[in-house]
C-alpha positions in Angstrom: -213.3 162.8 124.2 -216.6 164.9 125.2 -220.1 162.7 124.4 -222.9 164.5 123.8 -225.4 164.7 126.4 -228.8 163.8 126.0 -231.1 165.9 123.7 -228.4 168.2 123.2 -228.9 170.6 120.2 -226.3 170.8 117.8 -224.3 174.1 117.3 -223.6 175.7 114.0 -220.0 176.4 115.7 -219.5 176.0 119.2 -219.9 179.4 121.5 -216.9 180.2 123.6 -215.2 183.0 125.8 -210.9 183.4 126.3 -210.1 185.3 128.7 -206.3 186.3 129.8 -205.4 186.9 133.6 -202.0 188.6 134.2 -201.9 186.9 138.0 -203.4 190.1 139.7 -207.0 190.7 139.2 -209.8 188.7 141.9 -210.4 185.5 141.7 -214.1 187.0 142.1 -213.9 188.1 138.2 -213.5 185.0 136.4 -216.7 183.5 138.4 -218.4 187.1 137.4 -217.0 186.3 133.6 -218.8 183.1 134.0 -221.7 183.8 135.2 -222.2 186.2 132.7 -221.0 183.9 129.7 -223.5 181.7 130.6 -226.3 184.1 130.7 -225.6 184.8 127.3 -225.4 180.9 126.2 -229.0 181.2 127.6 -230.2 184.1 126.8 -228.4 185.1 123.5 -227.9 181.4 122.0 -231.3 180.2 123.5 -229.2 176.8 125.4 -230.6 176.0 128.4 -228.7 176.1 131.6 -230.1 174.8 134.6 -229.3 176.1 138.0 -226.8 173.6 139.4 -224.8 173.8 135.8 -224.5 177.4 136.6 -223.5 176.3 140.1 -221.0 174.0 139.5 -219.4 175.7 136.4 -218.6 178.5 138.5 -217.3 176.3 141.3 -214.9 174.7 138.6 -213.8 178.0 137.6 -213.4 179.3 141.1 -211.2 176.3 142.2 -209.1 176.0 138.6 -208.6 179.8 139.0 -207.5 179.3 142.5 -205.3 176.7 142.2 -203.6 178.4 139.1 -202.8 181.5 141.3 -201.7 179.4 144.6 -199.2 177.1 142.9 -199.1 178.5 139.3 -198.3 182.4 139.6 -198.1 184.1 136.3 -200.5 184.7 132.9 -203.0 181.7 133.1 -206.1 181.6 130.4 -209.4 180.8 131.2 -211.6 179.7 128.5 -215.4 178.4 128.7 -216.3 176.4 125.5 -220.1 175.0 124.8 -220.0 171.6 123.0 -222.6 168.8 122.9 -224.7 170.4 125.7 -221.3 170.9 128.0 -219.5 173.9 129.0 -215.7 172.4 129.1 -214.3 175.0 131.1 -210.7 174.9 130.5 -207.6 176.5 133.0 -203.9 177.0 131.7 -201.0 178.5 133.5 -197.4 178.3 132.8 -196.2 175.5 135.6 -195.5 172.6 134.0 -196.0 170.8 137.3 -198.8 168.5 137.4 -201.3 168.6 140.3 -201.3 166.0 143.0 -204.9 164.1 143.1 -205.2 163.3 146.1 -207.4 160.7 147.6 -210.5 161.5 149.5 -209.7 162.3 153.1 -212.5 163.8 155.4 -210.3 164.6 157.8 -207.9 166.6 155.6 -208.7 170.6 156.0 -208.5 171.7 152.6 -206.8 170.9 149.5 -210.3 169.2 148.0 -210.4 171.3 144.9 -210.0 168.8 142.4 -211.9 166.2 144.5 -214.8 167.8 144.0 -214.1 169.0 140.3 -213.7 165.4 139.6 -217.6 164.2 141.7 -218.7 167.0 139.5 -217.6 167.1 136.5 -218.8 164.7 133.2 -214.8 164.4 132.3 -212.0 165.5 133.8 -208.6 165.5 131.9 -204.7 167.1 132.6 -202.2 168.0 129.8 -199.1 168.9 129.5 -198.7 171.6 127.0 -195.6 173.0 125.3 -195.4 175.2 128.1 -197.0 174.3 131.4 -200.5 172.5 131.6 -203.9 172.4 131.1 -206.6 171.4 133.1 -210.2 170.6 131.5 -213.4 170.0 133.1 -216.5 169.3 131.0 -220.2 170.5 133.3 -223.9 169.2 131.6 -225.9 173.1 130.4 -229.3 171.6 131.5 -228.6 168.6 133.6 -231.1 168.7 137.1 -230.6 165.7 139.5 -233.5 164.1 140.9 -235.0 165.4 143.7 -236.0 163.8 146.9 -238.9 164.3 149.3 -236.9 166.7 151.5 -236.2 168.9 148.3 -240.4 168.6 147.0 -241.0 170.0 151.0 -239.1 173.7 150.6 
């Protein structure tokens, strides 16, 4: 279940974008969907969306896609919902196969996807769906994290 984060205005209906991939068009246009969906959340709706949201929403996005076309060839449906000052960026494809989670490992070359979707995002959830799965990651619109003397410096 998604809380609300802090100071989050509410939303006469929530804003949200559905887009269908086929399995052959670039990775490199669902982050461009993205970004663009959450220009308009800013600009359009008037939500603010700091720089590291836009940052890690389009990381999620970029990995979820990813993974959908390396183990999940096929239709897959992106979709980027705002709700209580989150984007819950959302990935389905037709595997049924859940991914394996695996556990930290800095020695491992690759296969840290969902490691970092996990650090990153406020929830992270899998589901099964009638047919194949869902993955859901909810990113704060306006959340900054403090900064340290090294960042004040640049």
């Amino acid at each position: 279940m998604d809380a609300p984060a802090p100071h989050a205005p509410p939303l006469p209906r929530p804003i949200s974008l559905s887009v269908e991939f086929e399995g052959s068009e670039p990775i490199a246009e669902a982050r461009r969907l993205t970004r663009a969906f959450l220009a308009d959340v800013q600009s359009v709706h008037g939500l603010p969306v700091s720089h590291r949201a836009r940052d890690m929403i389009e990381l999620v996005v970029s990995e979820l896609v990813t993974n959908t076309r390396k183990y999940a060839p096929g239709p897959s449906l992106l979709i980027l919902e705002v709700r209580n000052g989150c984007v819950n960026v959302a990935v389905w494809d037709s595997n049924p196969a859940l991914p394996a989670i695996l556990p930290p490992d800095p020695a491992r070359v690759g296969q840290h996807g969902l490691e970092i979707i996990m650090a990153a995002a406020l929830t992270f959830q899998i589901h099964r769906e009638p047919v194949g799965k869902r993955i859901t990651a909810s990113i704060e619109l306006a959340h900054e994290p403090n900064t340290d003397a090294a960042d004040r410096e640049r």
